[in-house]
C-alpha positions in Angstrom: -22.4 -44.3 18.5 -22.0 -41.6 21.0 -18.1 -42.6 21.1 -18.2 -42.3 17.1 -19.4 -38.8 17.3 -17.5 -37.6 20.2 -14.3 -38.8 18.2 -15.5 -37.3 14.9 -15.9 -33.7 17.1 -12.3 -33.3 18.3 -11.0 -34.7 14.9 -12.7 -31.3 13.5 -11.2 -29.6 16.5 -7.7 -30.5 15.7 -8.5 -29.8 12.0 -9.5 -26.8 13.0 -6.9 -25.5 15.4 -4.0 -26.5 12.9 -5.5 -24.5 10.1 -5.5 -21.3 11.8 -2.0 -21.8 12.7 -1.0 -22.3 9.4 -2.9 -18.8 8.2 -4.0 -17.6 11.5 -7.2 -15.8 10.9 -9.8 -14.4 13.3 -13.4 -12.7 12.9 -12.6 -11.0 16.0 -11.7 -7.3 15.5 -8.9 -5.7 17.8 -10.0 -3.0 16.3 -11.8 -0.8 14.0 -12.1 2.2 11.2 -14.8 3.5 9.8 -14.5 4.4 5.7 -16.7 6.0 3.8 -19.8 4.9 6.0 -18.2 1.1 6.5 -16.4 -0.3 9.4 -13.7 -2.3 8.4 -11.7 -4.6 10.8 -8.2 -5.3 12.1 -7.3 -8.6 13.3 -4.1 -8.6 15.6 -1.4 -10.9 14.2 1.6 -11.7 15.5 4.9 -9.9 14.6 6.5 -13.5 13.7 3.5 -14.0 11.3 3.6 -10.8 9.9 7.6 -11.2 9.1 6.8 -14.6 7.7 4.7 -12.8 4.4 7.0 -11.6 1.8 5.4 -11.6 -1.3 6.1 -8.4 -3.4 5.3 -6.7 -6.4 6.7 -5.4 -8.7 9.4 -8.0 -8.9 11.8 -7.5 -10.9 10.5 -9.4 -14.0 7.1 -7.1 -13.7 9.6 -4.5 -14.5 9.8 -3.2 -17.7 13.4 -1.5 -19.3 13.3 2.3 -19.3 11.6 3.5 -22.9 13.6 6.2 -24.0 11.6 7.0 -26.4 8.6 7.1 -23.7 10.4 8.3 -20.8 12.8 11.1 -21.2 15.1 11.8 -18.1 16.4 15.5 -18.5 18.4 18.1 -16.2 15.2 20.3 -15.9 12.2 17.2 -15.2 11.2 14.1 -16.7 8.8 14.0 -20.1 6.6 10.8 -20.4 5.1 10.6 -24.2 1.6 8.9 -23.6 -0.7 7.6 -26.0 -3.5 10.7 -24.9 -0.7 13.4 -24.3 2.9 14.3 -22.9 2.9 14.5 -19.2 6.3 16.8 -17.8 7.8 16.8 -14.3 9.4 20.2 -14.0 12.3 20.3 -11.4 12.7 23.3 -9.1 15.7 23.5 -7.5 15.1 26.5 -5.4 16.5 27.0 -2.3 13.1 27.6 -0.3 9.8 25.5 0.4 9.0 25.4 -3.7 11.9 23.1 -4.5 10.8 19.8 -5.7 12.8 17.0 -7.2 12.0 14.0 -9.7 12.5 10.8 -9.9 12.0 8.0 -12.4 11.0 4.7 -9.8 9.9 2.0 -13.2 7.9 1.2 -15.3 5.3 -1.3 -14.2 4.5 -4.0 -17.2 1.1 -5.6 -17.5 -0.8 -2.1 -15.8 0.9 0.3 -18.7 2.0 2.2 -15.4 5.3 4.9 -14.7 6.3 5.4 -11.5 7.3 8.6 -11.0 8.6 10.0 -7.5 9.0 13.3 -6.5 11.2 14.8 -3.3 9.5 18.5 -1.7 11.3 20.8 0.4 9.7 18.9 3.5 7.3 16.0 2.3 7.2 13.5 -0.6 4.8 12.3 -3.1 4.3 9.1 -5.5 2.8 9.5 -8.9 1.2 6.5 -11.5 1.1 7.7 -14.7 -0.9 6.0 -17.0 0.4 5.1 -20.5 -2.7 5.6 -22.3 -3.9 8.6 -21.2 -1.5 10.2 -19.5 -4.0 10.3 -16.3 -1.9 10.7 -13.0 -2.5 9.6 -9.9 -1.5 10.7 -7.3 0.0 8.7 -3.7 1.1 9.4 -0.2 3.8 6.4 -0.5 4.8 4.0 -2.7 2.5 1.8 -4.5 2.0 -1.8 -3.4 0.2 -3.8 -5.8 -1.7 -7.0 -4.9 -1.1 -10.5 -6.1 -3.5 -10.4 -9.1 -2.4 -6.7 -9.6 -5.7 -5.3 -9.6 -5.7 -3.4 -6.6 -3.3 -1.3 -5.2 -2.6 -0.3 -1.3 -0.4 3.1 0.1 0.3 3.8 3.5 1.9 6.8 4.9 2.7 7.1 8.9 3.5 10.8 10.3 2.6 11.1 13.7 5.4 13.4 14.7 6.3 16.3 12.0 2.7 16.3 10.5 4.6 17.4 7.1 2.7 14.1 5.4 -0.7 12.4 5.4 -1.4 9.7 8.4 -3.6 7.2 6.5 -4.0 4.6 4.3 -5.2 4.6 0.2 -6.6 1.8 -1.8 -7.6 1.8 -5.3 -8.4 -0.8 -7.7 -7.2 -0.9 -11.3 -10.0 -1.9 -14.1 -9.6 -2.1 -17.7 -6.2 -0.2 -17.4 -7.3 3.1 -15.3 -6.3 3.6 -11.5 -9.6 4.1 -10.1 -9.3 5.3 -5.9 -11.2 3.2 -3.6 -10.9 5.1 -0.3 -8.8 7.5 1.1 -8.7 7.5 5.0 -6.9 9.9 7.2 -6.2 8.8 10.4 -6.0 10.6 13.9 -2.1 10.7 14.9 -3.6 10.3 18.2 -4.4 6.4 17.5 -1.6 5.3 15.0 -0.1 5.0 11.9 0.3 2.8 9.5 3.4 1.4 7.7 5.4 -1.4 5.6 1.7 -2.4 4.2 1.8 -6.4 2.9 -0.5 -8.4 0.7 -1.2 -11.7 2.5 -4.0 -11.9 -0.5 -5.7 -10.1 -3.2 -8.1 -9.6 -0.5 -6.5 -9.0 2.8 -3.4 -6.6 3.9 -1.2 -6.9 6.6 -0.3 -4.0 8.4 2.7 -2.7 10.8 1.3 -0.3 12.7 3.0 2.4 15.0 2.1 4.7 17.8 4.0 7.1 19.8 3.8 7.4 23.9 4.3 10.5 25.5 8.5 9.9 25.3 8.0 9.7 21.4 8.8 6.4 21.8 7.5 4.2 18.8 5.7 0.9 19.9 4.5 -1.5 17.1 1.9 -3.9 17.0 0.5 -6.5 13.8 -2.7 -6.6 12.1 -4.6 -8.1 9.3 -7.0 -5.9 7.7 -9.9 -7.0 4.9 -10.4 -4.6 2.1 -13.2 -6.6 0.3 
């Protein structure tokens, strides 16, 4: 009997061990950030892990045609006729720090969503404009949207100029409206965070740089749970 249950221990053992290979995951934090009063944590991952998740969105087929009759590229901006009201990106193509340029990125089927990007004299921003109502919202980076598509991450690393944000953003999209779920700012001292991936609809992974007094980069890997 005692045989039988020894045996039975290191068959969950071995279970055990080749499961976490496959999808290596660890309640252990390597470290930590506290948002909006909660801590969340990062698990380190390797960088051949992190490599081996490529899932993406929007693919291609998530993409929708360019709506001329919706989006209207012109030499001065970019129109968008929304359900609630017109939206208009007006260019400025000033020589000084007021000069912005825009950029029509896609149009995002299923979330009734325009990407809209927009080039500053020394700093960029992302925009989601919502097909409805015209509501914009407004991104450090690029938008990454999960799996299911409900929830959206943005990261934005700037530990050097300062010109952008150092932080992450992570809202969640219900019923059609972009709602913002945090917003962290992050000491350049520690790190920042870039090339954000879904490894779920629950779980990001994260390349994360830091810069030694040589302004050399070094990278590490982590997981990070953001419900």
């Amino acid at each position: 009997m005692k045989y039988l249950l020894f045996s039975l221990f290191i068959l969950a053992l071995i279970i055990s061990c080749n499961s976490k290979k496959q999808n290596p995951q660890s309640d252990n934090c390597s470290d930590t950030l506290m948002i909006n009063d909660k801590m969340y944590c990062f698990d380190s991952i390797s960088e051949s892990y992190y490599n081996s998740i490529n899932f993406k969105f929007p693919l291609m087929s998530d993409t929708l045609p360019i709506d001329t009759s919706v989006v209207k590229l012109m030499s001065n901006g970019i129109q968008i006729k929304t359900k609630g009201k017109d939206v208009f990106f007006k260019n400025d193509t000033s020589d000084n720090d007021s000069r912005v340029i825009y950029s029509y990125i896609k149009t995002i089927a299923n979330v009734g969503l325009v990407h809209i990007n927009g080039i500053f004299w020394e700093w960029t921003a992302d925009y989601l404009i919502n097909l409805k109502n015209g509501e914009q919202t407004i991104l450090w980076e690029k938008p990454i949207l999960s799996p299911n598509k409900k929830m959206i991450i943005c990261c934005s690393a700037d530990l050097v100029a300062t010109e952008m944000p150092n932080g992450l953003q992570l809202f969640k999209i219900e019923n059609g409206v972009v709602k913002k779920v945090f917003e962290k700012e992050i000491e350049i001292e520690r790190w920042g965070p870039s090339e954000p991936k879904w490894e779920s609809d629950s779980t990001i992974l994260l390349k994360r740089v830091k810069v030694d007094n040589n302004y050399n980069e070094i990278y590490d890997y982590v997981r990070m749970k953001v419900k």
